[in-house]
N, C-alpha and C positions, 0 to 999 in steps of 0.2 A: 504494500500500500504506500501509496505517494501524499504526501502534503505540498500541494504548488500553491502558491502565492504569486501578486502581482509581479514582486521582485525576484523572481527566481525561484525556481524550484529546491525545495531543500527535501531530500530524499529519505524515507523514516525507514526503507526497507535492507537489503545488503549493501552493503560496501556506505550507507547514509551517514547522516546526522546522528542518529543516534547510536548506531554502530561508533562512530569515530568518538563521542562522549564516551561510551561503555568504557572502549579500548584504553580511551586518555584514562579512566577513572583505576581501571583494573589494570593493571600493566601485565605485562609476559614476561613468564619466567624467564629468569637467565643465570648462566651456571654461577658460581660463586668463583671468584678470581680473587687471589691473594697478593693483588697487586695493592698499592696504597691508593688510596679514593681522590679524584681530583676533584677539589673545589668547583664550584658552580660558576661562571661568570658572575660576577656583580661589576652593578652598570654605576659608570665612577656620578657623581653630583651632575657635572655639567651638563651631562647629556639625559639627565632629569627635569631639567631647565628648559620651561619652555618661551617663545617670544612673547606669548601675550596667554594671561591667566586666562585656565579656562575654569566656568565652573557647571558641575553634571546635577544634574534630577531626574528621578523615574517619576513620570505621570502617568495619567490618562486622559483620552481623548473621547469625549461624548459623541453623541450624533446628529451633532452638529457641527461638531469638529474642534469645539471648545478644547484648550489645552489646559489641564486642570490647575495649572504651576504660573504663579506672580512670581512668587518669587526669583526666577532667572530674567524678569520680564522686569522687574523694579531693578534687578543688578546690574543689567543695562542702562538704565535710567529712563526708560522708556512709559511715559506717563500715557494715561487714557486719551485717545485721538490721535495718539500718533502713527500718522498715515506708514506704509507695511506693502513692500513687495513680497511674495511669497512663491517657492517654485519646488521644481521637484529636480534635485539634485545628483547628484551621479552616486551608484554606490543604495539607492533606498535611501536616499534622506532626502530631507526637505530643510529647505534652507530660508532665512526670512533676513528679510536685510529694511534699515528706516530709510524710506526715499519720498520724498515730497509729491511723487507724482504716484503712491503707493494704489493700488486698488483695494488694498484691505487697510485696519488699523488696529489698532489695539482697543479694546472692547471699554466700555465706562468703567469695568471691574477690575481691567486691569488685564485680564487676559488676551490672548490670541487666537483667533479660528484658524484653522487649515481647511481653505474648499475643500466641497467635495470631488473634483475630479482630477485634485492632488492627493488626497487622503486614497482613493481608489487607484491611483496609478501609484502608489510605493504599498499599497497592503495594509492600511490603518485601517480598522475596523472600529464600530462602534464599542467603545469599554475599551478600545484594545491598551495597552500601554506602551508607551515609548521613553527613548532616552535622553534629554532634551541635554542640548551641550552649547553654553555660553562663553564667545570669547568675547570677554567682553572690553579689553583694549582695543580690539580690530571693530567691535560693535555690527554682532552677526549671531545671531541663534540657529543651533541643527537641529531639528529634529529625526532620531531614527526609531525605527520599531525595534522592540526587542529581538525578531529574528536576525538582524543586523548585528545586534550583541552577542548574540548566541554565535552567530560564526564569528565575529570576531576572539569571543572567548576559544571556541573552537581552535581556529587556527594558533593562535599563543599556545595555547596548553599542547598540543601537535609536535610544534614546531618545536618547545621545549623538551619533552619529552623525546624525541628524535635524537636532541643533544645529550643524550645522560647515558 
């Protein structure tokens, strides 16, 4: 059985998504070696360091497309009526940017809507949740859905584990 979505198909059956969670989670024997253990890469400060603070929240999104979260929406400093380009991004996300000639705005409460035939072209469902990412020096909100996390999570924990 397959799980597809707008943004790609994420596969629940062999060789899937949740196969590759499983595998990350259980690992595979391997013989014991009496060699001494090499440390793990650790990643030095600077390259923890990013150019412009980002900051993250999981919300949800009603259906109406309301984004449940002010709060990344006041971190920005973006007060009620300020007019909101809104699009669908590369990757499943949606990207919201303040432009004077916006077609959306930020709602009297404070929040944000995501139309709907951007909510339905990255996979946003009604209730669904997403992962809202504020840089807020560049002054630009992401919205992704959690299947965007999931493989993101996904590939890290892969990738590391590949290395051990």
């Amino acid at each position: 059985m397959k799980d597809q979505t707008a943004c790609g198909a994420a596969s629940l059956g062999q060789g899937g998504v949740v196969d590759q969670v499983v595998g990350a989670v259980v690992p595979r024997r391997r013989p014991v070696i009496a060699e001494r253990a090499v440390p793990l890469p650790v990643a030095e400060l600077g390259s923890v360091l990013r150019e412009a603070e980002l900051a993250y929240r999981i919300a949800s999104v009603d259906g109406r497309g309301r984004v449940s979260d002010r709060v990344t929406v006041e971190r920005l400093g973006w007060m009620p009526g300020v007019r909101l380009t809104i699009d669908a991004g590369k990757n499943c996300s949606v990207i919201v940017n303040p432009h004077a000639q916006g077609a959306q705005m930020v709602t009297s409460q404070g929040y944000i809507r995501i139309p709907a035939r951007i909510r339905k072209q990255i996979g946003i469902d009604s209730g669904g949740r997403v992962l809202i990412v504020a840089a807020v020096e560049r002054d630009f909100l992401m919205v992704h859905p959690l299947v965007v996390l999931d493989e993101m999570l996904v590939r890290f924990h892969l990738g590391w584990l590949d290395h051990g």
